[in-house]
N, C-alpha and C positions, 0 to 999 in steps of 0.2 A: 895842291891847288891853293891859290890864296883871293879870299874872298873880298875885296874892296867895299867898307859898311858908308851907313851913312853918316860919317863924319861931320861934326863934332859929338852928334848923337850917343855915338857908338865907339869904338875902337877904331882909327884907322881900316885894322884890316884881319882877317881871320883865318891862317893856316890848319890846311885839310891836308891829313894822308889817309888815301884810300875810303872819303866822305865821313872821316873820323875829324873831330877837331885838335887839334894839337896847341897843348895851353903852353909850354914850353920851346920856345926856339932853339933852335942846337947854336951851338956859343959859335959866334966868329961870323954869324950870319949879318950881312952888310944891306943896307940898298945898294943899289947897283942899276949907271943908268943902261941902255942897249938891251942887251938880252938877246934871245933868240929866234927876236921877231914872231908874227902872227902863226896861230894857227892853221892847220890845212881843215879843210872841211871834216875830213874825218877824225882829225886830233878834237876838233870842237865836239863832234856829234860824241865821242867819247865823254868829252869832260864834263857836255852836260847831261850827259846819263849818270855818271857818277854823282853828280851832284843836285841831281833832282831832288827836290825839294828845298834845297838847303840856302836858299835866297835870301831869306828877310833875317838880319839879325836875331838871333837866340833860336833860330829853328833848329837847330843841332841838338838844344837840351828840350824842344817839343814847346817851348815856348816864344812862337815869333813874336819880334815887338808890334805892335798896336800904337804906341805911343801918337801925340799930337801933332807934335814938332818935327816928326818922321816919317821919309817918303818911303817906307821898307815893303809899307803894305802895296806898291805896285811891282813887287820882285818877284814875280809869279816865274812858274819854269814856263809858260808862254811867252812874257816879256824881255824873259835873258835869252830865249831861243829864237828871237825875230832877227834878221838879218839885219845887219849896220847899213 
């Protein structure tokens, strides 16, 4: 799963396998625009069980950010689980 942070704050963006964070990209890894299109309901309810907690930048190492300049602190697993 790959987490989109709050940019410029942060890192663009933060790859998860298995709510593990992964600091190493496998080589040859591109953006890419399309993809596979949206989730079904139940691919979502999975992903955000897997990923409970893991919202606000640095929550992975038990330190989410706080910072001033960052909106991380509204990345509640209520907030990523509200319907679009």
């Amino acid at each position: 799963m790959l987490r989109l942070n709050d940019f410029p704050e942060h890192p663009l963006c933060t790859l998860f396998a298995d709510g593990q964070r992964v600091d190493d990209l496998p080589a040859g890894w591109r953006a890419t625009a399309g993809g596979p299109g949206p989730l079904t309901p139940q691919e979502r309810r999975q992903v955000l069980g897997v990923m409970r907690g893991l919202g606000p930048y640095g929550s992975e190492a038990g330190v989410p950010c706080d910072g001033d300049w960052c909106t991380c602190s509204i990345l509640t697993d209520d907030y990523v689980a509200r319907e679009a």
